[in-house]
N, C-alpha and C positions, 0 to 999 in steps of 0.2 A: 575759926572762920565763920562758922554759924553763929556767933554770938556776935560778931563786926556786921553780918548781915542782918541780925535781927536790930543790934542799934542803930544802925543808919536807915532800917525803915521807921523804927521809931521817931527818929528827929524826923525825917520825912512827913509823917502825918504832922509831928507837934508844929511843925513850919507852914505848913498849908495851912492847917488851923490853926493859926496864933491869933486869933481876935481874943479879946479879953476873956467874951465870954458868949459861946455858942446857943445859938436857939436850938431851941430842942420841941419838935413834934413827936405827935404819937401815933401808933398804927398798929392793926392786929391784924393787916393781911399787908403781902408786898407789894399788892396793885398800885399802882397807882395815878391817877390822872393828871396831865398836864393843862394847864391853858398859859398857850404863848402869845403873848400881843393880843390877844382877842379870839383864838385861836382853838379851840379844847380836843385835847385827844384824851378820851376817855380809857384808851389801853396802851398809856404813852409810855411806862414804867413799871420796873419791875425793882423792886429793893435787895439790895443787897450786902451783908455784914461784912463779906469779907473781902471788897473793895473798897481800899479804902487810898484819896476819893472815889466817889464815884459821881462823875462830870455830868450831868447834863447841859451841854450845847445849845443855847438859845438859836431860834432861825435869826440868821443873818438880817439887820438891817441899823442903818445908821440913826436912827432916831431912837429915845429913851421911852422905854416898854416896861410892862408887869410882868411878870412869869409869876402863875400861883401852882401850888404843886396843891393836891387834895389826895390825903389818904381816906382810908377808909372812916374817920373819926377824928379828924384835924385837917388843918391845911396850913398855908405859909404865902406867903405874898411878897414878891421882892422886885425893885426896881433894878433893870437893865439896861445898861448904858453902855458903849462901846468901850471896848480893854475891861469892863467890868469881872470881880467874880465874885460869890456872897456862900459860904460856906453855915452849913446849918447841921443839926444832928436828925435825924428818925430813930425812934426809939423803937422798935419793934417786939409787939407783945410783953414790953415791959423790963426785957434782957438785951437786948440784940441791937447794939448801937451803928448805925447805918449814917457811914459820914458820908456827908452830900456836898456836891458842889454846882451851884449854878453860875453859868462863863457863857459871857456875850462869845460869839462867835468869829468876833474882828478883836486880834489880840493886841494889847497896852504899844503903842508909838514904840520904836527903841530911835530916841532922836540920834542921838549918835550914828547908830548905822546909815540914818537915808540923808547923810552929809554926806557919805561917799555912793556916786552913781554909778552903776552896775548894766552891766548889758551882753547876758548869757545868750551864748548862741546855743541850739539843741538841733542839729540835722535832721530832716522826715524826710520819708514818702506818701505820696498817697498809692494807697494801695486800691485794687478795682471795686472794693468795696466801701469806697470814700472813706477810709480810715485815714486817720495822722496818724500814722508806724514811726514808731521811736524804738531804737535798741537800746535797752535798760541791762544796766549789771547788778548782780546782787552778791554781797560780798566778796568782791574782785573777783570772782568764779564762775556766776551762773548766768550766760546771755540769754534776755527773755523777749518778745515780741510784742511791747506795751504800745494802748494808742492814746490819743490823746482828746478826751471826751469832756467836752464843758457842761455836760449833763449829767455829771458823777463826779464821786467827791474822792479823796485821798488816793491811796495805791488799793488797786482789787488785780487778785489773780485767778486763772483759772484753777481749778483742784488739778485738772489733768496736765499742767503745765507743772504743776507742783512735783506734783507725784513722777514725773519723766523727763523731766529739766531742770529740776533743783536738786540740792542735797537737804530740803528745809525738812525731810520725813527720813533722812540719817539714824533716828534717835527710832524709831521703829522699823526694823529688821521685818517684823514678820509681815507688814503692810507694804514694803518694800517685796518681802517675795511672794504678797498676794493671799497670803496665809489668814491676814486680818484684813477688816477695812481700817483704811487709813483714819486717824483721829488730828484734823485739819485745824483743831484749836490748842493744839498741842506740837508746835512746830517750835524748830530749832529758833534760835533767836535771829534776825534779821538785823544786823548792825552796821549796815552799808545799802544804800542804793545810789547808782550814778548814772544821771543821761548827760550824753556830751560832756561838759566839764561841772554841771551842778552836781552834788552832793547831797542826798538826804541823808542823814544818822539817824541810825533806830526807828527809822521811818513805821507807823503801825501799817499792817498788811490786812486787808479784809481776803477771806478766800471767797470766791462767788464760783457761780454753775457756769455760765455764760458771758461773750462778750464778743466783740468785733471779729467776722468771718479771719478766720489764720492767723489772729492773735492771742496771746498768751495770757491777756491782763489790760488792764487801762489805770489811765490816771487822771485826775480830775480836776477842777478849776481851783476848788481852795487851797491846794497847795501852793497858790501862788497869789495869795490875800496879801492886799496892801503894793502889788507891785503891780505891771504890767504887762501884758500877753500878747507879741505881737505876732500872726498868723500869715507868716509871707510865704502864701502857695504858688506867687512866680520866682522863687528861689528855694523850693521846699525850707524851708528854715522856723524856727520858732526863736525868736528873741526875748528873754526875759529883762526887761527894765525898771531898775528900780526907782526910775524918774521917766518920764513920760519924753520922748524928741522930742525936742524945739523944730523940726522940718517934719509937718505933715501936710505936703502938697498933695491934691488930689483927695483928700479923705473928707467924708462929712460926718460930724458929731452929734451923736444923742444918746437922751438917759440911759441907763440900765437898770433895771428891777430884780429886786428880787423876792420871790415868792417861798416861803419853806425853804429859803435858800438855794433855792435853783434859781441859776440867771436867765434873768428874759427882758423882751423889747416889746417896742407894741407896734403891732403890721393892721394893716387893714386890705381888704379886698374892694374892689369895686366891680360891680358884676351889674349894669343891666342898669344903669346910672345908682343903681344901689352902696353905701359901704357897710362892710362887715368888719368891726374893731373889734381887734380883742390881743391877749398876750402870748408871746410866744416864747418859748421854752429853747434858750439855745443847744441842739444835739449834736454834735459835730462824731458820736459814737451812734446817728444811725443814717443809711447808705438811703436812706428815703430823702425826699426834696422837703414835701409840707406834711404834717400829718394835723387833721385837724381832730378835738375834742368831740364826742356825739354829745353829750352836754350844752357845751357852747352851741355846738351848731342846729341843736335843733331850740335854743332860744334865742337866735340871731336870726330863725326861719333860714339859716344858710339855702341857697338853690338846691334842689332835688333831683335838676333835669339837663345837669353839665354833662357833656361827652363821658360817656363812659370809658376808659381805658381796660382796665380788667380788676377782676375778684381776687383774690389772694388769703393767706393765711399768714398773722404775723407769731412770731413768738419774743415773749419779752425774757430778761435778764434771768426770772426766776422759774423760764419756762411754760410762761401760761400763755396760749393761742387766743388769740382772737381774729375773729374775720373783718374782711376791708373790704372798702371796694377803693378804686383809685379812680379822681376822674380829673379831665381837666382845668384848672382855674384862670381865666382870661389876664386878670390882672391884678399882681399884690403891689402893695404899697410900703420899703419900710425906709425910715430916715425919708430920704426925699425920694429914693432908687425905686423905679419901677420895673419891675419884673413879671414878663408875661406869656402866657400858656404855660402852666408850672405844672405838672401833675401831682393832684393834693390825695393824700391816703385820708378816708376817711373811718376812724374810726368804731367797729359795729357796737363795741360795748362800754362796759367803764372804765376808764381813761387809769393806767397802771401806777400812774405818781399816786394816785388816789384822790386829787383835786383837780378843777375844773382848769385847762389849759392847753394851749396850741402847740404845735414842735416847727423849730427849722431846722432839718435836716441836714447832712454835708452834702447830700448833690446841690443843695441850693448855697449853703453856707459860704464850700471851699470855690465860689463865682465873683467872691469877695475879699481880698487881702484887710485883715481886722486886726484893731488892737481893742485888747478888752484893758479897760481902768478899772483895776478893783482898788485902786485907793480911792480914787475920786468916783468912781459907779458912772462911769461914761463909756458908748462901742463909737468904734473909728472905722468907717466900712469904706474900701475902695474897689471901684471893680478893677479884675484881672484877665488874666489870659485866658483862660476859661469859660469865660461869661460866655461865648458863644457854642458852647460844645453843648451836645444832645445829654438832655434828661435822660439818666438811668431806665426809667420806667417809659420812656417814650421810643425808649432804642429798638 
């Protein structure tokens, strides 16, 4: 059996790599730097021998891009283009063969499948913390409290759900009786997740610290690349469509952006016959209405002298506080929909995505019945029943 397993990893790399004949860079440390589209993160990568591949994920976007990878004493330069992927070697210190893979992040058409349309339903709640609660199963056995966050990517769990609602830390006894701490990257294998009637296999799990008030875990927009999201908070329901309706009465359409691969729109303020444009980051995973960037807003001169509401203390995913204040905003702008007195979190320090950008929150979001197009990168907003109910932070 070990030797069936070692040859079908075998074919496994030899298939991923079957181009004729591999580029091959060189490197004597495993730093190493990205620049994506234009982009550079100087501490984007770490190399590694004994993944193999090992994926790096270009940011999401439909137009054909460069990814340069720079090690320490070489570099590599590849064109990306949607369904792309470009397989290269790092040779590390001269021994240590590091197979690489660069992959657009919108994966190859399967024409075949989107002949036949599809239209998943997945049951929610909103819960009082504006979450979308989904009941997720995990290998027929374990029911978990996931929500549904278009400002996060794949499945994330919490550890403490982990460790007291799954059996995923079965295979360590002594972190089960508290003996040890738990080793979270070392979990039983996951080969089942099911909401409603969809199915993932083998789904990859991230473990995280944090996430939506009395939930267990969240799930994120790219799991559902190339198909449709539709957000019907006057029927709690989520619909997944692998074709877009032909009946959207009542909705109005515009682009979708995406930034490092976070989805966003673009809203404006009008304050004092003044406007203030800029991008906004869809959060449907925080219970806030507006949260604006202290970046953006102090080179927009955003107003300084809007109704106070109150101070506050946030904490993000990974635990870090930042201080706020909350005040109010007379009137935002997005698609054609105006919406006014919103109470907007401002900000006091550097903005946690680590780039410069706005958020719309689910107190403002779920006041709009929405379909996100990630085939086509179009949102479809309509208002609901909702629309008239008091702001969280103004209650």
């Amino acid at each position: 059996m070990r030797y069936v397993l070692l040859l079908s990893t075998l074919l496994l790399i030899q298939t991923v790599f079957a181009q004729s004949t591999l580029t091959v860079i060189r490197a004597t440390s495993k730093n190493v730097a990205i620049n994506d589209g234009g982009f550079l993160d100087k501490n984007a990568w770490s190399l590694s021998p004994k993944i193999k591949p090992d994926i790096f994920t270009a940011d999401r976007t439909r137009k054909t891009k460069w990814v340069i990878f720079y090690t320490d004493i070489d570099s590599i330069k590849v064109k990306v283009k949607p369904g792309t992927k470009f397989n290269f070697i790092v040779l590390l210190n001269g021994k240590d063969s590091c197979y690489t893979q660069i992959a657009s992040a919108i994966p190859p058409e399967n024409i075949l499948k989107n002949k036949i349309a599809t239209h998943d339903t997945i049951p929610f709640t909103l819960t009082s913390f504006n979450a979308i609660h989904v009941k997720s199963v995990i290998n027929d056995t374990d029911t978990l409290h996931l929500h549904f966050d278009v400002g996060s990517f794949d499945f994330r769990l919490i550890k403490d759900a982990i460790l007291k609602k799954t059996k995923l830390l079965s295979n360590q006894p002594d972190a089960l009786a508290g003996k040890t701490a738990p080793n979270y990257n070392n979990l039983n294998k996951i080969f089942k997740l099911q909401m409603g009637n969809l199915v993932w296999n083998n789904p990859e799990i991230v473990p995280t610290g944090l996430t939506s008030h009395d939930m267990d875990g969240r799930f994120g927009w790219n799991l559902f690349e190339g198909k449709q999201v539709e957000i019907d908070y006057d029927n709690n329901r989520l619909i997944i469509h692998s074709k877009l309706p032909k009946i959207l009465k009542g909705y109005v359409k515009s682009k979708l952006e995406f930034i490092h691969s976070f989805v966003c729109v673009k809203g404006a303020f009008e304050i004092e016959n003044k406007k203030y444009v800029g991008h906004f980051l869809l959060d449907t995973g925080s219970d806030q209405a507006i949260i604006l960037d202290s970046v953006w807003a102090s080179k927009q001169n955003f107003p300084t002298n809007l109704k106070l509401i109150k101070s506050s203390v946030l904490r993000d995913p990974r635990g870090v506080t930042y201080e706020t204040r909350t005040v109010l905003s007379p009137l935002l702008k997005i698609n054609d929909f105006e919406v006014i007195n919103v109470p907007t979190l401002l900000l006091g320090s550097k903005n946690p995505v680590g780039f410069e950008v706005n958020y719309l929150g689910n107190d403002l979001l779920k006041r709009f019945n929405t379909i996100l197009d990630f085939k086509n990168d179009y949102i479809y907003l309509k208002p609901n029943k909702l629309m008239s109910l008091k702001y969280k932070a103004s209650s």
